[in-house]
C-alpha positions in Angstrom: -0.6 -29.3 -14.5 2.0 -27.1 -15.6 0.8 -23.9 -17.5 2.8 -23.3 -21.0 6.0 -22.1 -20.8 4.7 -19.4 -23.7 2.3 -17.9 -21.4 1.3 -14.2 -21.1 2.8 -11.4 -18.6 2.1 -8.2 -19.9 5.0 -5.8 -19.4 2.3 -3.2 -18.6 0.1 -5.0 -16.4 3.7 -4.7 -13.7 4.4 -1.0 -15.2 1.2 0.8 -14.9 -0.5 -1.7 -12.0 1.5 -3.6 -9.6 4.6 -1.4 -9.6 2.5 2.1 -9.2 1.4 3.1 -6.4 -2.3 3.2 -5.9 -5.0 4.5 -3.6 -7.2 1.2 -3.7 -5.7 -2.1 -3.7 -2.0 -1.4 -4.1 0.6 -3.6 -4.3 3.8 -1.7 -4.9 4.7 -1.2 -1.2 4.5 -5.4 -0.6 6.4 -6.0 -3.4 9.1 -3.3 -2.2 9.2 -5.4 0.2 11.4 -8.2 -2.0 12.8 -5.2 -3.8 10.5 -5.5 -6.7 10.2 -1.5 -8.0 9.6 -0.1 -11.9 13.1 0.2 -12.4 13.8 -3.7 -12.1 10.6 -4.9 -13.4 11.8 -7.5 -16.0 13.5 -9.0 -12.6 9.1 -9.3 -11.3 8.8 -10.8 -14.8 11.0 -13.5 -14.6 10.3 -14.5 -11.5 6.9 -14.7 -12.1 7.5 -16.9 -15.0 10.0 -19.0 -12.8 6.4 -19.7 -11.0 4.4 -21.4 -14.1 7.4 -23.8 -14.8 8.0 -25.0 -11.8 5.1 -24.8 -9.6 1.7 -26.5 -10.9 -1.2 -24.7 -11.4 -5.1 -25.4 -10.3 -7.7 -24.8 -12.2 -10.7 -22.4 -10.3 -13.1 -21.0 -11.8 -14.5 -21.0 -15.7 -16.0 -17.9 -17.0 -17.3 -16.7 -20.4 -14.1 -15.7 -21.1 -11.8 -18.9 -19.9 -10.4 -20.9 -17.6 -8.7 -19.4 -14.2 -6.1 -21.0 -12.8 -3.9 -20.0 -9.6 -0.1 -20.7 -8.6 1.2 -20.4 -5.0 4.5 -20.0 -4.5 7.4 -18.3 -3.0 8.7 -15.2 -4.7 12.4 -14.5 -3.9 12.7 -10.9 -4.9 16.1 -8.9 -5.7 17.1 -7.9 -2.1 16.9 -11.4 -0.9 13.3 -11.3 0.7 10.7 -13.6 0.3 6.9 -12.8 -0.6 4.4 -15.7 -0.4 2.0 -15.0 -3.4 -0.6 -15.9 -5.1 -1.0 -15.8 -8.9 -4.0 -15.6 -11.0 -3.7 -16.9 -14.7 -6.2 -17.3 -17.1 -6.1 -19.3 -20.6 -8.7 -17.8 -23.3 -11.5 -20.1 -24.8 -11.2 -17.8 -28.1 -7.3 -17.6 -28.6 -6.0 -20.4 -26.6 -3.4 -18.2 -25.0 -2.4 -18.4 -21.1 -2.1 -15.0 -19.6 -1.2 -13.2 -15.8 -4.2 -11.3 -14.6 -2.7 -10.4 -11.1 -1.2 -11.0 -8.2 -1.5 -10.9 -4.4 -0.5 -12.1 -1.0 -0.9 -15.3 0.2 -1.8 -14.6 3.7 -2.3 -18.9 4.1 1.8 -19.4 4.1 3.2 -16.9 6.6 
C-alpha cells in the first residue's frame, strides 16, 4: 500500500536530527555521503517523499500510539550517490495523519 501523498516530514526532524551531527546514532556523515547537508535539506525532503509515492509501504508494528510502517528504497542524493535506506513512518490512531519518524541504512541491499 501506498502511504498518502499528504504525509508528514517535519522540516525539523532533518534540521535539528538527521542533518546535525551527533555523538550517538548520527546520521549526517552517511547522508553526506549522497550530498545530503543542512544547506540543501528541502532536496532530503523531496526525496524522501519521492519514497512514499512510489515505493509501497509495510505495515510493522502497532503501538498505543499507531501504526508503523517502513519503506525501502534507494535514495539518489544531490551529488549523484546512492544510499540504500530504510524509512520509518507512522499514521496516528488519534489524528489519522501519516508522519516520518526516521531514517537509517539498509545494510540488507548493499
Amino acid at each position: 500500500m501506498k502511504l498518502p501523498e499528504n504525509s508528514l516530514i517535519n522540516r525539523e526532524k532533518l534540521t535539528q536530527y538527521l542533518l546535525v551531527p551527533r555523538k550517538r546514532n548520527d546520521k549526517s556523515q552517511w547522508l553526506a555521503e549522497a550530498g545530503y547537508t543542512l544547506d540543501n535539506c528541502q532536496i532530503l525532503e523531496t526525496d524522501l517523499r519521492n519514497l512514499i509515492l512510489t515505493i509501497d509501504a509495510t505495515p510493522t508494528e502497532k503501538t498505543k500510539f499507531g501504526q508503523m510502517f517502513e519503506i525501502s528504497g534507494e535514495l539518489f542524493g544531490p551529488n549523484g550517490n546512492s544510499l540504500s535506506v530504510i524509512t520509518i513512518w507512522m499514521t496516528e490512531i488519534e489524528s489519522k495523519t501519516t508522519k516520518f519518524i526516521t531514517m537509517y541504512p539498509d545494510k540488507r541491499r548493499k
